[in-house]
Backbone as a printed PyTorch tensor [residue, N CA C, xyz], in Angstrom:
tensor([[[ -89.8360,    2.0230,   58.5010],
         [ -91.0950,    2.6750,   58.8000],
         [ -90.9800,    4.1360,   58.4090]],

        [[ -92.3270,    4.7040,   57.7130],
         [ -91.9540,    6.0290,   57.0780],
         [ -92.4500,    6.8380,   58.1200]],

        [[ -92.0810,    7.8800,   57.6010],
         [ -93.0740,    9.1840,   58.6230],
         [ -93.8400,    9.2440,   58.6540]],

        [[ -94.9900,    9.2510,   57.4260],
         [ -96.0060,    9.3110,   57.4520],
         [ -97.3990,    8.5620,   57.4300]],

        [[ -96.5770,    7.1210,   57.6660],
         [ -97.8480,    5.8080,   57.1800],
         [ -98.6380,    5.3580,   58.6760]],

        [[ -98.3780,    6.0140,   59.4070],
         [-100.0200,    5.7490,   60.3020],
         [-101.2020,    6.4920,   60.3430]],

        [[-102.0260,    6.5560,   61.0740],
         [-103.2330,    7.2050,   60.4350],
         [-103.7900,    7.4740,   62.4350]],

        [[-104.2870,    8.6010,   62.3430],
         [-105.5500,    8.7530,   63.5460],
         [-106.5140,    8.2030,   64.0000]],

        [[-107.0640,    7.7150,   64.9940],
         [-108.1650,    6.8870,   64.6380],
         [-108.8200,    7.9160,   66.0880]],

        [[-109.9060,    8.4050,   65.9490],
         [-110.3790,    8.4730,   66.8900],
         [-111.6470,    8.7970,   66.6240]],

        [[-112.0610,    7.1580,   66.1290],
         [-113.5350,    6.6960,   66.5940],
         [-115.0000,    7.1270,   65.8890]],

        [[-113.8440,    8.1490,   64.1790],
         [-115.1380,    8.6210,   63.2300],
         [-114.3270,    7.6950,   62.4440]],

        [[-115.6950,    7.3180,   61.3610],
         [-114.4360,    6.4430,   60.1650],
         [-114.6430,    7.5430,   59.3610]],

        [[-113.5070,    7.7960,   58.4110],
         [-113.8240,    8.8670,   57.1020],
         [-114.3320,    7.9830,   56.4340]],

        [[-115.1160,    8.4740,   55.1530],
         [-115.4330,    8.1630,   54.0520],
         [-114.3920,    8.6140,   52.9270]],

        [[-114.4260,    7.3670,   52.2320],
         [-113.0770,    7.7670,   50.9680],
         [-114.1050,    8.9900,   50.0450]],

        [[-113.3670,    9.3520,   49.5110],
         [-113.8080,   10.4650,   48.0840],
         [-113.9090,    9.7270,   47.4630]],

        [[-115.0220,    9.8160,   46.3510],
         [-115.1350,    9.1270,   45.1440],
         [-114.3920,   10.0560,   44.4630]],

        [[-113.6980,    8.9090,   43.6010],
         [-112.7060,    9.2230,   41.8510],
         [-113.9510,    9.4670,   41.1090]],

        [[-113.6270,   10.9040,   40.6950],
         [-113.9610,   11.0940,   38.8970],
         [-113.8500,   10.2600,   37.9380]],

        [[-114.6910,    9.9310,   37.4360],
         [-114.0100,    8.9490,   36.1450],
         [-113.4120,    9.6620,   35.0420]],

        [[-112.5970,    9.3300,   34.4160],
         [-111.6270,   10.4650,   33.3470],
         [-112.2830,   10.8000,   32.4380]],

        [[-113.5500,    9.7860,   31.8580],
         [-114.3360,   10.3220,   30.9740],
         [-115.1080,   11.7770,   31.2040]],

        [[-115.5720,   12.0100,   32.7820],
         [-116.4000,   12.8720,   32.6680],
         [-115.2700,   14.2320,   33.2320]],

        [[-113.8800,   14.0120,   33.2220],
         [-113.1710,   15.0190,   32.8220],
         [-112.8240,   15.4550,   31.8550]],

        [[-113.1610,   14.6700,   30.6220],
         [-112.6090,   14.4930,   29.2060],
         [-114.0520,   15.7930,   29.0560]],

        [[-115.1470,   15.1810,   29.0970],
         [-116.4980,   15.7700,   28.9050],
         [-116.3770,   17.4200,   29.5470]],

        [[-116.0220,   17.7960,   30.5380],
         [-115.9380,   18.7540,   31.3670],
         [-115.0100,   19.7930,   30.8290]],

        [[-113.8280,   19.1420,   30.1120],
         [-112.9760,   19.6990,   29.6180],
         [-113.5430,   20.4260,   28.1610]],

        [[-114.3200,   19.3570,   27.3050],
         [-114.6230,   19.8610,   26.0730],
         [-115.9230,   20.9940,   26.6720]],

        [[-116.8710,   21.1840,   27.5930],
         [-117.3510,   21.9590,   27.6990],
         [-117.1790,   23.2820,   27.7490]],

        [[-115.8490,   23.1340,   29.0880],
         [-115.1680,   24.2160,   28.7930],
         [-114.4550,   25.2130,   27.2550]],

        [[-113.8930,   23.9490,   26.5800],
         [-113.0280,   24.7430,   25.1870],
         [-114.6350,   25.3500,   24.1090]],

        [[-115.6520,   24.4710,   24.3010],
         [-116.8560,   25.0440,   23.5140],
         [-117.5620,   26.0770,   23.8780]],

        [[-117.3610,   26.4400,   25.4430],
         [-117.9000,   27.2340,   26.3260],
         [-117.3180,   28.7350,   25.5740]],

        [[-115.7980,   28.6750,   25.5220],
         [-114.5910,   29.8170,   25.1270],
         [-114.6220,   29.8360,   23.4430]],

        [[-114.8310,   29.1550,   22.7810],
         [-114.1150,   29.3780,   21.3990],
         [-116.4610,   29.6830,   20.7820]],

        [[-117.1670,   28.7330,   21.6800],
         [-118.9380,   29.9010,   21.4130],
         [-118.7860,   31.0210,   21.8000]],

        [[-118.1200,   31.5950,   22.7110],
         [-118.7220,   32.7030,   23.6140],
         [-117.5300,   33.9650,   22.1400]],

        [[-116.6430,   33.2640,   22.1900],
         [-115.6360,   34.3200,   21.3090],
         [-116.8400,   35.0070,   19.9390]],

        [[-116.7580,   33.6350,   19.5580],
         [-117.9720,   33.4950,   17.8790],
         [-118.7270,   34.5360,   18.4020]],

        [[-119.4490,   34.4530,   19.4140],
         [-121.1990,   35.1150,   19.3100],
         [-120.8900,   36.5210,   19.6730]],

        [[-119.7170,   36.8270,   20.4370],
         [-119.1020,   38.2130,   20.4950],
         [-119.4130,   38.5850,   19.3750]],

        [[-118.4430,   38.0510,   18.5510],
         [-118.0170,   38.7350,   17.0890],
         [-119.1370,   39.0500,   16.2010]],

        [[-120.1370,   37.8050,   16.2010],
         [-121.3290,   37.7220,   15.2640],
         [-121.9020,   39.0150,   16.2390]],

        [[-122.4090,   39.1420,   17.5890],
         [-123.3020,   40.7760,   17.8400],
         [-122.2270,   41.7090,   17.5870]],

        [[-121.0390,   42.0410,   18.1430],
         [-120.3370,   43.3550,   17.2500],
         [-120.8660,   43.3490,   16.2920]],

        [[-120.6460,   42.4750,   15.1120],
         [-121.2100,   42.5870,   13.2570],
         [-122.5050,   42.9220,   13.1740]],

        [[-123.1300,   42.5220,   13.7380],
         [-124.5690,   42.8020,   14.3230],
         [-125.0590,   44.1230,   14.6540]],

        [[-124.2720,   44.3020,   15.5550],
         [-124.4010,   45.6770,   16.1350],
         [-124.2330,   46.8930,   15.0980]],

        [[-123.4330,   46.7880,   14.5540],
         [-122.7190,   47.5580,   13.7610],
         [-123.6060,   48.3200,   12.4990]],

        [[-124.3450,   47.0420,   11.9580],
         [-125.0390,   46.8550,   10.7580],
         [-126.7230,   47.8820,   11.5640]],

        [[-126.7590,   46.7280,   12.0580],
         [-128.1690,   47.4800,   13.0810],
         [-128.5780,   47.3780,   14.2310]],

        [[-127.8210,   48.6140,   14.7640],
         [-127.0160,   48.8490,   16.6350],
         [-128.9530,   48.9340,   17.2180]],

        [[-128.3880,   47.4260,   18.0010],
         [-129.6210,   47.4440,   18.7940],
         [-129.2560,   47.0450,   20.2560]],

        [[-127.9650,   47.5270,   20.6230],
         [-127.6790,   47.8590,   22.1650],
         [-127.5220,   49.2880,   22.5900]],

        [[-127.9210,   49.5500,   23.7610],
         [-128.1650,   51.1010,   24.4270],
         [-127.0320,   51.3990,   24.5340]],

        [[-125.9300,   51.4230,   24.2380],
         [-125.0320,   52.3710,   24.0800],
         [-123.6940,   52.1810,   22.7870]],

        [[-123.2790,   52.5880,   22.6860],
         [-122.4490,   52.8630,   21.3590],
         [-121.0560,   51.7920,   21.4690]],

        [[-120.7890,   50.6530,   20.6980],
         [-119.4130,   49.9820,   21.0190],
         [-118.1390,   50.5560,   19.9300]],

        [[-117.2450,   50.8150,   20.8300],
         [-116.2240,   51.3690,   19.3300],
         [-115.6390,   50.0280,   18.7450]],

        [[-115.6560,   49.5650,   17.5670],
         [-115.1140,   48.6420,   17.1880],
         [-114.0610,   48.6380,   16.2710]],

        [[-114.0350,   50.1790,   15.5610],
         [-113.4150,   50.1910,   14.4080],
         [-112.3100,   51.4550,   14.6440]],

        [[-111.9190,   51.1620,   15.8180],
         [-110.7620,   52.3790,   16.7180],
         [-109.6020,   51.2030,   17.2860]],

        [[-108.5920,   52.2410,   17.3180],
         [-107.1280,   51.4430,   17.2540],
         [-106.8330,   52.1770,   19.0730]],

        [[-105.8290,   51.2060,   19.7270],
         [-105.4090,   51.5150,   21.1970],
         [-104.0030,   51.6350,   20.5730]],

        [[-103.6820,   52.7920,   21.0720],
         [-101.9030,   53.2670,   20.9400],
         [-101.1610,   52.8100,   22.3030]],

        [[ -99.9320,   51.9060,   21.9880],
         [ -99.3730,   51.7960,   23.3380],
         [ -98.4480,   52.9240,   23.7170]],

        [[ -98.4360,   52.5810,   24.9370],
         [ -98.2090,   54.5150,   25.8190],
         [ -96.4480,   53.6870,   26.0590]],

        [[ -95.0500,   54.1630,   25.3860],
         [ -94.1540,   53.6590,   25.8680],
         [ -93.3950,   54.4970,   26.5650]],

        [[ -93.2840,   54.3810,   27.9680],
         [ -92.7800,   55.0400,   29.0330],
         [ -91.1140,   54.9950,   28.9720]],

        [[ -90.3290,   54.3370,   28.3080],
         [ -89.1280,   54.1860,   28.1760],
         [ -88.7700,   54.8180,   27.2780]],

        [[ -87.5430,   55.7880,   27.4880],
         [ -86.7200,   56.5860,   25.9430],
         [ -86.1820,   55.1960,   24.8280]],

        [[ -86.2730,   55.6040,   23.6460],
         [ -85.9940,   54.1700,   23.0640],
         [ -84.3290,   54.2580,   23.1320]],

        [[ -83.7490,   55.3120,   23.3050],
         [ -82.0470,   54.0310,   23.3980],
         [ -82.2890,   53.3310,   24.8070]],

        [[ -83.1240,   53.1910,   25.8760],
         [ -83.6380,   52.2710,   26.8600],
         [ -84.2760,   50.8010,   26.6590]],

        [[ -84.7980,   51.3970,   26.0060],
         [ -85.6410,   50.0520,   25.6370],
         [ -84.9010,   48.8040,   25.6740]],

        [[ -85.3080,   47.9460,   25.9110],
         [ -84.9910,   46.2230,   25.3520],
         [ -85.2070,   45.8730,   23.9780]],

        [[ -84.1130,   44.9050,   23.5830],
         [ -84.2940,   45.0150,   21.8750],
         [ -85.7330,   44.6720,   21.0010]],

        [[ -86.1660,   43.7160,   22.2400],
         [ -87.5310,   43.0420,   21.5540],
         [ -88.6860,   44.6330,   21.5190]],

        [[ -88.2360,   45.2290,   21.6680],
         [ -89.4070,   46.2150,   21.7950],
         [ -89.5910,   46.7070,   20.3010]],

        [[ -88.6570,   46.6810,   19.4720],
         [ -88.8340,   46.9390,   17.9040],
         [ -89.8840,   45.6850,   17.3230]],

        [[ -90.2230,   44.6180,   17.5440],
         [ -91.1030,   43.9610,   17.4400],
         [ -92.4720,   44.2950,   18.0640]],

        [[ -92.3670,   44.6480,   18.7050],
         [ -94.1350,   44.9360,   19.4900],
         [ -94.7580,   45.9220,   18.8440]],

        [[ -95.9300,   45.8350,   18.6530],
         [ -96.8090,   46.5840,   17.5700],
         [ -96.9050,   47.9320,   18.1530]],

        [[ -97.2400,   49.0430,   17.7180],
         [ -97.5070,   50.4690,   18.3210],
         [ -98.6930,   50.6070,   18.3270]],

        [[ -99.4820,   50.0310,   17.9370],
         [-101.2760,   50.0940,   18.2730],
         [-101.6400,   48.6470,   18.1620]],

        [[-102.6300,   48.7370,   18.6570],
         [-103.0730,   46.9990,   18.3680],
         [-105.0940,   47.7160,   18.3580]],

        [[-105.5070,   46.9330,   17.3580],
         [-107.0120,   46.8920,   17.1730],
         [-107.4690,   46.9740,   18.0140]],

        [[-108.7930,   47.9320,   18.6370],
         [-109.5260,   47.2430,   19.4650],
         [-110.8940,   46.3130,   19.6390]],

        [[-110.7500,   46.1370,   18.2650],
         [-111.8520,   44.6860,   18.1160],
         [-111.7660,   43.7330,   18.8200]],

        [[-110.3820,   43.1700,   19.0190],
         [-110.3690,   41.7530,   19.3700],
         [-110.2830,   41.9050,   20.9380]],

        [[-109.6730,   43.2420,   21.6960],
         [-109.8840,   43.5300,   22.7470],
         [-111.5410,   43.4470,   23.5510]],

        [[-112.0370,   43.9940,   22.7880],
         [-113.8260,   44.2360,   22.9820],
         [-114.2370,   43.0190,   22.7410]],

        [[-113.4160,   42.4290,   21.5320],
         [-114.6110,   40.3590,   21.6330],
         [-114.3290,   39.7300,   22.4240]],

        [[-112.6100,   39.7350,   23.0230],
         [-112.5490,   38.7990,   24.3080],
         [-113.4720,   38.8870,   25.4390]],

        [[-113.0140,   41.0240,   25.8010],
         [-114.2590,   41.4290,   27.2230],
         [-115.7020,   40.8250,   26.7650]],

        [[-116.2050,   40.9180,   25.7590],
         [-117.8700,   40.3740,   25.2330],
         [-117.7620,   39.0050,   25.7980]],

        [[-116.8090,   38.0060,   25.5330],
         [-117.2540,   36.8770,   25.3240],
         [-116.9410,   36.2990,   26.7160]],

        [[-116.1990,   36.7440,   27.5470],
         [-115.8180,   36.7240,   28.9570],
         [-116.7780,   36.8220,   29.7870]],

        [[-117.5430,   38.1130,   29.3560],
         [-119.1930,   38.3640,   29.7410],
         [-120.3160,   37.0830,   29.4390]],

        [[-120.2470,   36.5290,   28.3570],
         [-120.8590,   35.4500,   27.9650],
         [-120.6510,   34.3370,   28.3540]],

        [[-119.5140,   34.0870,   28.5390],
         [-119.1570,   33.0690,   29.0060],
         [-119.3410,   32.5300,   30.4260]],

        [[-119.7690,   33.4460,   31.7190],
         [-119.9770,   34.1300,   32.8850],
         [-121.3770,   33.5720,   32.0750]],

        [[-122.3040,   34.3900,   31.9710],
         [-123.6120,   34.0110,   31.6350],
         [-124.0410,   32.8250,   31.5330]],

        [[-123.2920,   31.9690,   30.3420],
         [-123.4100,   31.1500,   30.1480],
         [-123.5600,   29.9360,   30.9050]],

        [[-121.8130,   29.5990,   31.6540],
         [-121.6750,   29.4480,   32.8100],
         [-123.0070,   29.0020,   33.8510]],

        [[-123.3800,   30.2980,   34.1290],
         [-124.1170,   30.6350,   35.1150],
         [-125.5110,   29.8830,   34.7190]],

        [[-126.0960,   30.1210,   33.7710],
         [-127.2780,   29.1770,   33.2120],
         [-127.1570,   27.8810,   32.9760]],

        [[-125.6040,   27.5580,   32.9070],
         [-125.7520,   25.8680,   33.3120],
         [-125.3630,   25.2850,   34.3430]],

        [[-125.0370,   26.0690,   35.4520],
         [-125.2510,   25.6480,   36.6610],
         [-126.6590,   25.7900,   37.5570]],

        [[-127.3750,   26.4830,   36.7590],
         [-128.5960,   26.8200,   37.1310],
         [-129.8010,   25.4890,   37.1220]],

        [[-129.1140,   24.9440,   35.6380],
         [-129.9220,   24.1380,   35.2640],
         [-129.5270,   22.9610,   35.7340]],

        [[-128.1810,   22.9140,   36.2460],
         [-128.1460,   21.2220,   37.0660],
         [-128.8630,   21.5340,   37.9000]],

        [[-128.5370,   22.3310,   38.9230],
         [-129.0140,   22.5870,   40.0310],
         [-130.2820,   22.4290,   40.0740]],

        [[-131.2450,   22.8710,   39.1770],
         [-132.7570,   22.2460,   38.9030],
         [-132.8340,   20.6390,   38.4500]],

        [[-132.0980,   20.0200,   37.7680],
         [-132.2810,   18.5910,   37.1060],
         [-131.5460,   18.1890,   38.6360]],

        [[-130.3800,   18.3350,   39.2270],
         [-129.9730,   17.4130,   39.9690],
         [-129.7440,   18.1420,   41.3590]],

        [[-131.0520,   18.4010,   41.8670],
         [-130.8640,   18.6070,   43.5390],
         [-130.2570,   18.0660,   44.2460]],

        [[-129.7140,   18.5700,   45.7460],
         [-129.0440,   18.4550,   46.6360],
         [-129.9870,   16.9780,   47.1300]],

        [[-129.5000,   15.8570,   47.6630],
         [-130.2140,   15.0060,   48.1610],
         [-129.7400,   14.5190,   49.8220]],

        [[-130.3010,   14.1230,   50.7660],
         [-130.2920,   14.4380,   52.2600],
         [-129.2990,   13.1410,   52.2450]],

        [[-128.7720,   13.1540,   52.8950],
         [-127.6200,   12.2180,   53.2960],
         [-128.1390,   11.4010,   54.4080]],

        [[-127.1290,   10.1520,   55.2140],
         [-127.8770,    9.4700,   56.3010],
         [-127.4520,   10.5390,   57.2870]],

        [[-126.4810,   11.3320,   57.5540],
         [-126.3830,   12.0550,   58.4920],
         [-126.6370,   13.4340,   58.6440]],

        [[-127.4720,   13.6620,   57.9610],
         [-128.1550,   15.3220,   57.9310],
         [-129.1760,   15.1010,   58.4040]],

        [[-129.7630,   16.3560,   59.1620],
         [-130.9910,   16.4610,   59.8700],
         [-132.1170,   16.7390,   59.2190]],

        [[-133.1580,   16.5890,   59.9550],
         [-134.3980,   16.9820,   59.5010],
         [-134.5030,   18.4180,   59.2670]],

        [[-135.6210,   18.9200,   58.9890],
         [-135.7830,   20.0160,   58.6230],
         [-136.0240,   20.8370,   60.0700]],

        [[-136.0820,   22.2160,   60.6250],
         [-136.5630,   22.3620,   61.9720],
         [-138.2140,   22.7020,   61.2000]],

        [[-138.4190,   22.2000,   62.2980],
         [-140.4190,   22.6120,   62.3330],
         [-141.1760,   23.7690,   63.3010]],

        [[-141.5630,   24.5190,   62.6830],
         [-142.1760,   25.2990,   63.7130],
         [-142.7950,   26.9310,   62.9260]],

        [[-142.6660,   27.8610,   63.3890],
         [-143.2640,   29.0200,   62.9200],
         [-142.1670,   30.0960,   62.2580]],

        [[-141.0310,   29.8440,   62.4540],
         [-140.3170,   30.8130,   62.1950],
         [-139.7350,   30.7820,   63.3190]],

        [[-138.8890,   32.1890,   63.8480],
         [-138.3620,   32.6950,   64.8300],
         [-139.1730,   33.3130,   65.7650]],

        [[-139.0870,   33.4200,   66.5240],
         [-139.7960,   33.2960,   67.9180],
         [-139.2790,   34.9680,   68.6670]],

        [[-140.2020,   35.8930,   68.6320],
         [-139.5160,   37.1220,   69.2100],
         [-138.8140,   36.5270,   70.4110]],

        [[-137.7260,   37.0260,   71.3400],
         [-136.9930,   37.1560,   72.0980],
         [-137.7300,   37.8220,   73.6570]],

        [[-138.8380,   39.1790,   73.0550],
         [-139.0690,   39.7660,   74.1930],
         [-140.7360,   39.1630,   74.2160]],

        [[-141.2080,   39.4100,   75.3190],
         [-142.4230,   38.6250,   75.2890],
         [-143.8230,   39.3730,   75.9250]]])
């Protein structure tokens, strides 16, 4: 007899969880990778956009380099540090933050839209609605 194979009983039955079917994790999954590799694209396409004919209210730098700040004297350093770049672009920095933003958006408008196609529906054990006027002042 193991440790853990009896169970509680006191007098609610649980309901099992329904299983996912793997398909609509398969589905969930590709939403996600189309969600990340659109949101990257459409970054890039408004930077190019922008650039050509800036029609956002404020100015994006796209064509400026980030210097890394190295706080270590180099006979300190670790060897791999002769490999690491001394500036890195900040394009691709600015398309990730863009598309992170988009992706959030995005996101957000398709949960919007289940939530409109597939409402919450009342269960056998949820209540009615309360009926009446509102709240009721306290003092009288």
């Amino acid at each position: 007899m193991g440790r853990s194979n009896y169970q509680f009983k006191d007098g609610v039955k649980q309901r099992k969880k329904r299983e996912l079917n793997a398909v609509w994790r398969g589905v969930g999954f590709i939403i996600l990778v189309a969600l990340a590799v659109g949101g990257y694209w459409l970054a890039g396409n408004l930077l190019d956009r922008n650039v050509v004919q800036p029609f956002l209210p404020f100015r994006v730098p796209v064509n400026m380099t980030i210097f890394l700040i190295h706080w270590l004297p180099a006979d300190q350093a670790p060897p791999f540090f002769e490999w690491v770049p001394k500036v890195i672009p900040a394009r691709p920095v600015i398309q990730v933050a863009t598309a992170l933003l988009l992706d959030i958006l995005a996101f957000s408008v398709m949960v919007l839209l289940y939530s409109i196609v597939n409402p919450i529906r009342k269960g056998p054990t949820d209540a009615d609605q309360p009926r009446g006027r509102g709240r009721r002042s306290l003092v009288r």
